[in-house]
C-alpha positions as CSV (number, residue, x, y, z in Angstrom):
1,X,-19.6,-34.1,-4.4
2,X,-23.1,-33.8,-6.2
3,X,-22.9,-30.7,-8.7
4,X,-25.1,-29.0,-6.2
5,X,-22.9,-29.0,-3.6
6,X,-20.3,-28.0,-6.2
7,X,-22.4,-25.0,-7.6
8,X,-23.2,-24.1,-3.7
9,X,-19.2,-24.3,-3.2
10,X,-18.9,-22.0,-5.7
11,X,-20.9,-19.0,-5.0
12,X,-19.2,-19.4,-1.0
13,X,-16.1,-19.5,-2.7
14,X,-17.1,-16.0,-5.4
15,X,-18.2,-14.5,-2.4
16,X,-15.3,-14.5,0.0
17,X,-12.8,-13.8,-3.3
18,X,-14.8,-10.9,-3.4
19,X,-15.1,-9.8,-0.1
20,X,-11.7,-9.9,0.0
21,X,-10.8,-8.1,-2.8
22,X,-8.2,-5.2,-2.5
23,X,-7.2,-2.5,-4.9
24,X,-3.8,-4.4,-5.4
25,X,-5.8,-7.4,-6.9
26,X,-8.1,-5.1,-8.8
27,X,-5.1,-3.8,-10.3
28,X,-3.7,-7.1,-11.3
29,X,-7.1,-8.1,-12.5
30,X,-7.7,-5.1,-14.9
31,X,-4.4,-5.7,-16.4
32,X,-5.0,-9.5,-17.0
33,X,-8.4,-8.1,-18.7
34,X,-6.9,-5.7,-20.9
35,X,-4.3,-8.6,-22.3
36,X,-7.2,-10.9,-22.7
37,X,-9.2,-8.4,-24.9
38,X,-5.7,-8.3,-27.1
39,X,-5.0,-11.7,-27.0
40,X,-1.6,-11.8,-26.0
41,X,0.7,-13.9,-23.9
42,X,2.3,-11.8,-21.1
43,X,5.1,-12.1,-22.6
44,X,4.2,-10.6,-25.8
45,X,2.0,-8.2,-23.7
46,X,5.1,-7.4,-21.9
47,X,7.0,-6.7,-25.5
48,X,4.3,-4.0,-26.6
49,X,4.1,-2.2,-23.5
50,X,8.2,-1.9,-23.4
51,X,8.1,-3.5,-19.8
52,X,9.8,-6.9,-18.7
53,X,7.5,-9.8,-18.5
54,X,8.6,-9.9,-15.0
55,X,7.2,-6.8,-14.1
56,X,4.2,-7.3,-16.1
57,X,4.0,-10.6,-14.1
58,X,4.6,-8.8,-10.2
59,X,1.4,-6.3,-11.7
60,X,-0.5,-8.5,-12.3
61,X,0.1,-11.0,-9.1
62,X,0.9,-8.5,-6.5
63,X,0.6,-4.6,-7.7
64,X,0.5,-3.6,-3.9
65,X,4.3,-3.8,-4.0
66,X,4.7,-1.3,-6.5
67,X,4.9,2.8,-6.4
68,X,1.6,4.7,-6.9
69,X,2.9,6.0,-10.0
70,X,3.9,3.2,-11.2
71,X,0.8,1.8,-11.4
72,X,-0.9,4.7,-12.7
73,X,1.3,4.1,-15.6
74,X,0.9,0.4,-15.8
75,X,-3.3,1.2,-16.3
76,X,-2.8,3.7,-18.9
77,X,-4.2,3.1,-22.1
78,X,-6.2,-0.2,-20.4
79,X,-9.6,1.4,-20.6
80,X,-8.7,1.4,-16.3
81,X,-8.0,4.1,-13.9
82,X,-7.4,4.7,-10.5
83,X,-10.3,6.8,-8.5
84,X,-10.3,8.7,-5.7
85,X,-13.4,7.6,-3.3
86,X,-15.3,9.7,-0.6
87,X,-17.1,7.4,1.8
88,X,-19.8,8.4,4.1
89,X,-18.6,9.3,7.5
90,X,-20.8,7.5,9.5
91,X,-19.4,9.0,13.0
92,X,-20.6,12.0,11.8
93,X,-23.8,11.0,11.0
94,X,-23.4,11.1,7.1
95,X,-25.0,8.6,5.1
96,X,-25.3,7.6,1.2
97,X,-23.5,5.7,-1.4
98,X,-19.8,6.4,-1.8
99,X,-18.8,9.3,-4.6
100,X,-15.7,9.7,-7.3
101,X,-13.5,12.8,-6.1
102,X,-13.5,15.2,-9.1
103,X,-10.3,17.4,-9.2
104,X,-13.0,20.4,-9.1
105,X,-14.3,18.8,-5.6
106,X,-11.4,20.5,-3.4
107,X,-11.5,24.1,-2.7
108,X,-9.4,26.7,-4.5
109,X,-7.3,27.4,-1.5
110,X,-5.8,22.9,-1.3
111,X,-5.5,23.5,-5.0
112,X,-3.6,26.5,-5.6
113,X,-2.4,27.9,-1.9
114,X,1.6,27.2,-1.7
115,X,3.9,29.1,0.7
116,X,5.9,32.1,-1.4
117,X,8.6,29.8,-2.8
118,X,5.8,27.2,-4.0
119,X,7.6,24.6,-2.2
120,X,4.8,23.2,-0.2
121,X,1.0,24.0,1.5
122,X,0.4,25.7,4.2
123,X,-0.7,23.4,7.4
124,X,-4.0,21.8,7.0
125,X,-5.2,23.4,10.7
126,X,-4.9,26.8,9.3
127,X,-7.3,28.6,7.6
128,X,-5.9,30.0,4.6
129,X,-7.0,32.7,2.5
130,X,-6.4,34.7,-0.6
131,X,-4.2,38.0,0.2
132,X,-5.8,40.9,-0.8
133,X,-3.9,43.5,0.5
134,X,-0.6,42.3,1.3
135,X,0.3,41.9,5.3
136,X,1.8,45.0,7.2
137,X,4.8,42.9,8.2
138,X,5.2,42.2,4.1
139,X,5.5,45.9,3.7
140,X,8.0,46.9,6.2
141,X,10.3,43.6,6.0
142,X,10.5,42.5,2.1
143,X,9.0,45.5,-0.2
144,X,10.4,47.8,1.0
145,X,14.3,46.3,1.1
146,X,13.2,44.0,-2.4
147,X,13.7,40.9,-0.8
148,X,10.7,38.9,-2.0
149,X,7.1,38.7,-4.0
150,X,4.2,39.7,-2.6
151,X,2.6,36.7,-0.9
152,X,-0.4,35.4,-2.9
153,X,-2.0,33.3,-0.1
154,X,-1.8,33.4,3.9
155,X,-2.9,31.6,7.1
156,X,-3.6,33.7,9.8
157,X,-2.7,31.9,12.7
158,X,-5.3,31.6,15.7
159,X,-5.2,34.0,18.1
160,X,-4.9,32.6,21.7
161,X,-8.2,32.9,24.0
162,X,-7.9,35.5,25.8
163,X,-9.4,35.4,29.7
164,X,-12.1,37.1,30.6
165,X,-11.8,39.9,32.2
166,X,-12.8,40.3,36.2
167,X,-13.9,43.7,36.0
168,X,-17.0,41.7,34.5
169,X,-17.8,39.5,37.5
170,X,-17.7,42.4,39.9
171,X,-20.5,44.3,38.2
């Protein structure tokens, strides 16, 4: 093979390693980096990150095995992170370049609306609102008989369409 064809090969070959990168190799890549930059074996990387050179081994070959958090861990202190991306939706006609997903890109109501006990969200579907005034049904059920806190947030459900009415086609 001429070193032509050899350089040629190579770029084919860069490309498709490339195109087929995934977040998991990414991952296994960044960590490889960061021990480079140190200058450490993995097992000596291993040591100073209080991991088993197994592990630091599986991250860096196949991270797509291991927990989110795990590897959110693994990156820390590697000059790496994890990002959040928002892509265009193209079947709705958006365009442009994808964005990072700040924390302060979600609206109040995903960040800080929990059901009364804090437990979880309310369902995605609904609507859901700050409580001003708390609901009647609050009032009469809870307050009153000091059974719970006044709710902070609420998600009024949809109310059903209604058929028209047929005194309207007569006129």
């Amino acid at each position: 093979m001429t070193p032509e064809q050899q350089e040629e090969r190579r770029r084919a070959d860069l490309a498709t390693a490339i195109k087929e990168m995934t977040v998991a190799r990414m991952v296994g890549l960044a960590l490889r980096d960061h021990r480079r930059r140190l200058g450490l074996s993995q097992r000596a990387y291993a040591a100073m990150r209080e991991r088993s050179p197994s592990v630091i081994a599986r991250l860096e070959s196949a991270a797509g095995r291991f927990q989110l958090d795990d590897i959110v861990e693994a990156l820390d202190g590697t000059g790496f992170a994890l990002a959040l991306v928002r892509c265009a939706d193209e079947q709705a006609g958006e365009s442009g370049s994808p964005t990072i997903v700040e924390p302060s890109s979600w609206s109040e109501t995903e960040l800080l609306a929990r059901i009364r006990n804090g437990s979880r969200r309310f369902p995605a579907h609904h609507d859901t609102r700050a409580v001003i005034n708390p609901p009647n049904w609050w009032w009469h059920r809870e307050f009153f008989v000091d059974k719970g806190p006044e709710p902070l947030w609420y998600a009024p459900r949809p109310s059903p369409a209604r058929p028209d009415d047929p005194t309207e086609d007569a006129a």
